[in-house]
Biotite code that builds the C-alpha atoms (Angstrom):
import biotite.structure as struc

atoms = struc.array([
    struc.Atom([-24.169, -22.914, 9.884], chain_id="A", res_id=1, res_name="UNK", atom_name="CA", element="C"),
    struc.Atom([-24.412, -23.517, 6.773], chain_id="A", res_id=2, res_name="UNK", atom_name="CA", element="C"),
    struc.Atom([-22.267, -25.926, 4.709], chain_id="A", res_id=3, res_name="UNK", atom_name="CA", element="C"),
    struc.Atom([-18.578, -24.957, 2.632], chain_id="A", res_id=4, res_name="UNK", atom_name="CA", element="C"),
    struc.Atom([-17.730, -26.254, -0.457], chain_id="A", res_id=5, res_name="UNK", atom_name="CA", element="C"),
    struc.Atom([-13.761, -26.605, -0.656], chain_id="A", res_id=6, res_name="UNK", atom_name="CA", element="C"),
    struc.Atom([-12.453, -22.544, -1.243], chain_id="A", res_id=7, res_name="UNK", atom_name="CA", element="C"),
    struc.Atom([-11.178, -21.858, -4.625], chain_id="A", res_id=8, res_name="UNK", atom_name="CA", element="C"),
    struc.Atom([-8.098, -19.913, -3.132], chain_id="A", res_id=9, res_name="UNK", atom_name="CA", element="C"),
    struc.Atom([-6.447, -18.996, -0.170], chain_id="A", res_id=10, res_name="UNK", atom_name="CA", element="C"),
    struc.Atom([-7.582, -17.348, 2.727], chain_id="A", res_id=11, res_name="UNK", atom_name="CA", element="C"),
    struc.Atom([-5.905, -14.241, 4.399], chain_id="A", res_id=12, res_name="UNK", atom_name="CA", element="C"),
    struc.Atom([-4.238, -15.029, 7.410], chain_id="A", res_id=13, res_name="UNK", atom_name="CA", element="C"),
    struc.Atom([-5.561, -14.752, 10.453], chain_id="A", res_id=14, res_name="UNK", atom_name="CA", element="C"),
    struc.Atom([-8.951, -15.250, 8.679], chain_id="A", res_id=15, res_name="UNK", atom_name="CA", element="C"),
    struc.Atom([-11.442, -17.077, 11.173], chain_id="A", res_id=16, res_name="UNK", atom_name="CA", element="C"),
    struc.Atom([-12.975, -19.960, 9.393], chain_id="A", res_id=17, res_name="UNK", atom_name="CA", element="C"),
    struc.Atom([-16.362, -19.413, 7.818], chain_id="A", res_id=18, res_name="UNK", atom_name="CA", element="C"),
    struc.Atom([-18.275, -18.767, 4.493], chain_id="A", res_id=19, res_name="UNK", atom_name="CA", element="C"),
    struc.Atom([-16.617, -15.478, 3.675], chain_id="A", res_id=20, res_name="UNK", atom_name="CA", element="C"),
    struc.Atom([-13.303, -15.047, 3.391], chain_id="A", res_id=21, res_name="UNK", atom_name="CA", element="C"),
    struc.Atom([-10.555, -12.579, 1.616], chain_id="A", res_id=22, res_name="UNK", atom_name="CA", element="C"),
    struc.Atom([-8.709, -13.834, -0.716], chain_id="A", res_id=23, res_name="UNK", atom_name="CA", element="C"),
    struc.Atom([-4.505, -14.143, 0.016], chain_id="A", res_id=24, res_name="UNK", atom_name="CA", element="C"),
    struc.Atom([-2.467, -11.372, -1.352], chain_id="A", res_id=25, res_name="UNK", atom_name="CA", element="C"),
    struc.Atom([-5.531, -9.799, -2.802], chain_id="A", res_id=26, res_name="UNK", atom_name="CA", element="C"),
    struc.Atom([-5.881, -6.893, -1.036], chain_id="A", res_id=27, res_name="UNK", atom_name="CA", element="C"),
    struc.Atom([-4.244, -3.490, -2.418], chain_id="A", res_id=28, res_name="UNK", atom_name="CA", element="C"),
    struc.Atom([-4.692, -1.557, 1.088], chain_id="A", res_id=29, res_name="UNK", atom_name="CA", element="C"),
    struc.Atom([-7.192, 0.440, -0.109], chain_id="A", res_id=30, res_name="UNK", atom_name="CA", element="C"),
    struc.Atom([-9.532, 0.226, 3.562], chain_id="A", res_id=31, res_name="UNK", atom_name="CA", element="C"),
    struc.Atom([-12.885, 0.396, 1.668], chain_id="A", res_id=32, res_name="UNK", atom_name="CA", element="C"),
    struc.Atom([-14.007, -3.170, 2.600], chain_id="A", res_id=33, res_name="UNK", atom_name="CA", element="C"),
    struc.Atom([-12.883, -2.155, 6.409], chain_id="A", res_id=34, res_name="UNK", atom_name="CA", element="C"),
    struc.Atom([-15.132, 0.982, 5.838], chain_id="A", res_id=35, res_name="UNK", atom_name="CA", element="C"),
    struc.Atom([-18.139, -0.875, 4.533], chain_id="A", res_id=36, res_name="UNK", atom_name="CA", element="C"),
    struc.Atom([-18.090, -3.921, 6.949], chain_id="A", res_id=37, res_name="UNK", atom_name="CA", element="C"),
    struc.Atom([-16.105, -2.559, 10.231], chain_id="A", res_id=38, res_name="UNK", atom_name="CA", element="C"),
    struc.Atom([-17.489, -5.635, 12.515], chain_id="A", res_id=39, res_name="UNK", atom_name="CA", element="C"),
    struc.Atom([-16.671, -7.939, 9.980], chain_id="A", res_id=40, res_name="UNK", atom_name="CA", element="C"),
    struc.Atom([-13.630, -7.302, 8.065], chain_id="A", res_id=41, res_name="UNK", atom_name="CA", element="C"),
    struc.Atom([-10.705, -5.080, 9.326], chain_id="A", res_id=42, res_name="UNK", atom_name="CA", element="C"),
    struc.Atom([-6.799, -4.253, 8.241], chain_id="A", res_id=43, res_name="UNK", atom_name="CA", element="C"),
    struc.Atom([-4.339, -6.203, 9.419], chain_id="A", res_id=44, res_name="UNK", atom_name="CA", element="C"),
    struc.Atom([-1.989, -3.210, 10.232], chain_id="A", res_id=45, res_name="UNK", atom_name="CA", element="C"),
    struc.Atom([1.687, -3.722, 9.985], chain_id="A", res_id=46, res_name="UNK", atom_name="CA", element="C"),
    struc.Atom([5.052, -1.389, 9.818], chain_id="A", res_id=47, res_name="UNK", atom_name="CA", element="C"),
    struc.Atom([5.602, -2.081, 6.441], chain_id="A", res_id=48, res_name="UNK", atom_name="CA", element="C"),
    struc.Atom([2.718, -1.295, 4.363], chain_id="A", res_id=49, res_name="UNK", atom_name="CA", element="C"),
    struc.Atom([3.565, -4.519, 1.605], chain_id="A", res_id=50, res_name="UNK", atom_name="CA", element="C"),
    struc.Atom([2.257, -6.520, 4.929], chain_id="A", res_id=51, res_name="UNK", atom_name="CA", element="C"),
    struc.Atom([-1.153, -4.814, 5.402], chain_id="A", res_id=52, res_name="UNK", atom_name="CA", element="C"),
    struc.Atom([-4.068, -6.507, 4.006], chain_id="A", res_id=53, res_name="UNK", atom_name="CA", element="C"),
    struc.Atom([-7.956, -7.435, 4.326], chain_id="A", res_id=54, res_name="UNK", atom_name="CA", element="C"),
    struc.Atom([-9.562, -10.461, 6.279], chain_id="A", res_id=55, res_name="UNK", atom_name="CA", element="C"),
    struc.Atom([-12.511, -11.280, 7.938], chain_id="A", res_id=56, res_name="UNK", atom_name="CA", element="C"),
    struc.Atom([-12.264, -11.020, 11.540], chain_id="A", res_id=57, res_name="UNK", atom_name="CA", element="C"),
    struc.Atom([-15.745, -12.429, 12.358], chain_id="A", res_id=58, res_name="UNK", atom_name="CA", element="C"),
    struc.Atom([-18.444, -13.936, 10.026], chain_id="A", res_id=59, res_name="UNK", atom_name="CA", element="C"),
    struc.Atom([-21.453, -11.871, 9.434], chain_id="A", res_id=60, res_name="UNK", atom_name="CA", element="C"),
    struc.Atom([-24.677, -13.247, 12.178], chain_id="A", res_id=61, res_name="UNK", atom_name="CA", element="C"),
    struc.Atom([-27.124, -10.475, 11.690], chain_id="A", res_id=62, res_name="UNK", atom_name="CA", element="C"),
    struc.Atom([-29.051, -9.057, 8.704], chain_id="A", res_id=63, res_name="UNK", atom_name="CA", element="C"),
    struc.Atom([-27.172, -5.324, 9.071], chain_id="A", res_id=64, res_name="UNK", atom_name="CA", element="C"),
    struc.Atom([-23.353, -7.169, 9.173], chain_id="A", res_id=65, res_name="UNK", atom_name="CA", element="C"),
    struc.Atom([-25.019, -9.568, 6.199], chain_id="A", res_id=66, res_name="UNK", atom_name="CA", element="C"),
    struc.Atom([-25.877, -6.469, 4.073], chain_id="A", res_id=67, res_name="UNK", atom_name="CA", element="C"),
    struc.Atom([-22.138, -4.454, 5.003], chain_id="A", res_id=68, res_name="UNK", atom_name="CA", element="C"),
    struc.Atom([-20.548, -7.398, 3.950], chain_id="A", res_id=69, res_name="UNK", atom_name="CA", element="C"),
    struc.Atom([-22.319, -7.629, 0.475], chain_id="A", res_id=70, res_name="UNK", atom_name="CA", element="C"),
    struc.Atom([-21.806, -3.664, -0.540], chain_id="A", res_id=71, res_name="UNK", atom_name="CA", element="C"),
    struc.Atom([-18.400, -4.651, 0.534], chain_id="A", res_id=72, res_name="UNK", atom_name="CA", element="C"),
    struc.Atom([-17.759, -7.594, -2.092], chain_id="A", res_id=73, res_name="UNK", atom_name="CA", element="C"),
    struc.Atom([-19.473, -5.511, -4.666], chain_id="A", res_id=74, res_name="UNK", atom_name="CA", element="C"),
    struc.Atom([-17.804, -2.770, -3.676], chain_id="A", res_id=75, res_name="UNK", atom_name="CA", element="C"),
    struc.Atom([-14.209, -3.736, -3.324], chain_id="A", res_id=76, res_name="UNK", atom_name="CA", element="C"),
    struc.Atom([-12.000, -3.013, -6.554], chain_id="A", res_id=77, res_name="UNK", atom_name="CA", element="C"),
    struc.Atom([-10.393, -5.949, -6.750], chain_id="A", res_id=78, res_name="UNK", atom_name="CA", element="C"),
    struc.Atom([-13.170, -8.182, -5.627], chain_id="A", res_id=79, res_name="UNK", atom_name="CA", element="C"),
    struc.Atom([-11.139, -10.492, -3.001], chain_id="A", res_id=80, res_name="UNK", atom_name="CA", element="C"),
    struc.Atom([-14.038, -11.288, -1.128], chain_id="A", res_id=81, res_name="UNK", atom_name="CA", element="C"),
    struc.Atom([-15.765, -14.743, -1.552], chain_id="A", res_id=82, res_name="UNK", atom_name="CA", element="C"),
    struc.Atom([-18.353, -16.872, -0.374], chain_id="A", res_id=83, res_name="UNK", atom_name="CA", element="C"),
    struc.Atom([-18.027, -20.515, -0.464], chain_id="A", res_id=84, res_name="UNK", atom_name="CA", element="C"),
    struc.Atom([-20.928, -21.232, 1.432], chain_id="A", res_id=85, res_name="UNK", atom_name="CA", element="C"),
    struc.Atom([-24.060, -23.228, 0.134], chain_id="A", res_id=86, res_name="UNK", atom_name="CA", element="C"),
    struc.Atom([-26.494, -21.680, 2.106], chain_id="A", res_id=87, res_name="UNK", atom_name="CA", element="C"),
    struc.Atom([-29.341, -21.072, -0.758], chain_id="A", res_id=88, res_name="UNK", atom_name="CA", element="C"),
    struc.Atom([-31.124, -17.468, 0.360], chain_id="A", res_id=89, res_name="UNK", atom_name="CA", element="C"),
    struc.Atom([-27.424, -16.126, 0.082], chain_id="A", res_id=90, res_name="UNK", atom_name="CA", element="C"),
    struc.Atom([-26.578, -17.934, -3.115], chain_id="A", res_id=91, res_name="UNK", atom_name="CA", element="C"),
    struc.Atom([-29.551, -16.584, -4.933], chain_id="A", res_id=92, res_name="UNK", atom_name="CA", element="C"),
    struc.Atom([-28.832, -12.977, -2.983], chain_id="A", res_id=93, res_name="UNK", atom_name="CA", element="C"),
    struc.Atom([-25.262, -13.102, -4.780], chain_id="A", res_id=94, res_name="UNK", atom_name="CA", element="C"),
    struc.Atom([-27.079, -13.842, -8.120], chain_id="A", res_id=95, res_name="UNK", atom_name="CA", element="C"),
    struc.Atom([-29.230, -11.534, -7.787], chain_id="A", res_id=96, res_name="UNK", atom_name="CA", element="C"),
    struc.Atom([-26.845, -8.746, -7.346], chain_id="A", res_id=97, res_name="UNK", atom_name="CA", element="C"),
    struc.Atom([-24.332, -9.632, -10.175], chain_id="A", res_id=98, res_name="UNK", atom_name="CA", element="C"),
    struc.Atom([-21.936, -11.252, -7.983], chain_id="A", res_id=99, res_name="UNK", atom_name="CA", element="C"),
    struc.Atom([-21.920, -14.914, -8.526], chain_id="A", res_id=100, res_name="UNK", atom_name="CA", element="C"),
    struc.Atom([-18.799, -14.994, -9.885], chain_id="A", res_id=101, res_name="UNK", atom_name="CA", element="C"),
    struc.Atom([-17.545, -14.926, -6.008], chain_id="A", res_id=102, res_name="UNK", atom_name="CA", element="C"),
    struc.Atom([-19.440, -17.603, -4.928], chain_id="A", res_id=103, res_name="UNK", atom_name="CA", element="C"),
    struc.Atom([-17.017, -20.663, -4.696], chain_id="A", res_id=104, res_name="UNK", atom_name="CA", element="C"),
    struc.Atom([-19.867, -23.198, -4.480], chain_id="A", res_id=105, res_name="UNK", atom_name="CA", element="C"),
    struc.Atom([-21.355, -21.491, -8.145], chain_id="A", res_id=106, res_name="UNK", atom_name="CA", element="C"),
    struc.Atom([-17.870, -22.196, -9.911], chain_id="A", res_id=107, res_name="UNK", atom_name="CA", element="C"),
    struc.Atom([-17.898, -25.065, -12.389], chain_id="A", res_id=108, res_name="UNK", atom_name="CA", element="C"),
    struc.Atom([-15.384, -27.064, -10.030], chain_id="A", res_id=109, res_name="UNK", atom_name="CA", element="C"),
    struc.Atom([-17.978, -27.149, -7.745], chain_id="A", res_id=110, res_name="UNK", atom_name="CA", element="C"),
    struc.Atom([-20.421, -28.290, -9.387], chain_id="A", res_id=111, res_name="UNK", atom_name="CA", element="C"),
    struc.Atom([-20.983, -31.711, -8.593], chain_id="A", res_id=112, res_name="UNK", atom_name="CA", element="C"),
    struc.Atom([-22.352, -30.430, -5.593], chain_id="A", res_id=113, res_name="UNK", atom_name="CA", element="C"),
    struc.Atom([-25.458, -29.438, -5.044], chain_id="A", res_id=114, res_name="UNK", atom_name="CA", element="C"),
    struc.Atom([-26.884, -25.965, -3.071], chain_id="A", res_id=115, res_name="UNK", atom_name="CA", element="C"),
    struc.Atom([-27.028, -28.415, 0.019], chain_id="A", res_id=116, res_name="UNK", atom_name="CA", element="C"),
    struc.Atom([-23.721, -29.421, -0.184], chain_id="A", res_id=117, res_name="UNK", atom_name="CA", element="C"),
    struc.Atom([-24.743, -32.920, -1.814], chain_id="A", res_id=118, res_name="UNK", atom_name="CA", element="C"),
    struc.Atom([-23.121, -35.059, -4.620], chain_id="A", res_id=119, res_name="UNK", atom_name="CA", element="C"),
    struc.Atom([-24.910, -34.986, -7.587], chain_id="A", res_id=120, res_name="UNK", atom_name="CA", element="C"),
])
């Protein structure tokens, strides 16, 4: 596994630990991210609706759950779901595709360490 910088927020609850995460009281309930990535991120279901929200379940392990959870980040409205992993081939993925702005180990208070997860 690759190694985590230090989050830039809050994870959801019940969140298992990992790279990806949602972000806490983020989520507006609106089920796409559940759509996109169903064996990765699901609805925490509740009676009262104010208490429903997104969270990863299960971190992505193969290229298919990899790619669901991508569309899903770009995809969601309000663009709760992060990365603060360092592996590189995502990193540069995330570039790529406009989305480095969710990639905790690309912010500036992150910097001073490297893709590897080294000081600088």
């Amino acid at each position: 596994m690759d190694k985590l910088v230090a989050p830039l927020y809050d994870r959801e609850a019940d969140a298992v630990p990992g790279p990806f995460y949602v972000v806490k009281n983020q989520c507006i309930i609106c089920d796409f991210p559940p759509e996109l990535a169903p064996k990765c991120i699901r609805m925490k279901r509740a009676p009262n609706p104010s208490d429903m929200y997104c969270h990863v379940f299960k971190q992505p392990q193969t290229e298919a759950e990899f790619e669901t959870v991508y569309e899903a980040m770009a995809g969601s409205c309000v663009q709760a779901i992060r990365y603060c992993g360092t592996d590189p081939v995502i990193l540069t993925r995330l570039k790529r595709e406009g989305l480095s702005h969710l990639c905790d180990a690309l912010n500036p208070e992150n910097q001073s360490e490297d893709a590897r997860g080294n000081r600088q």
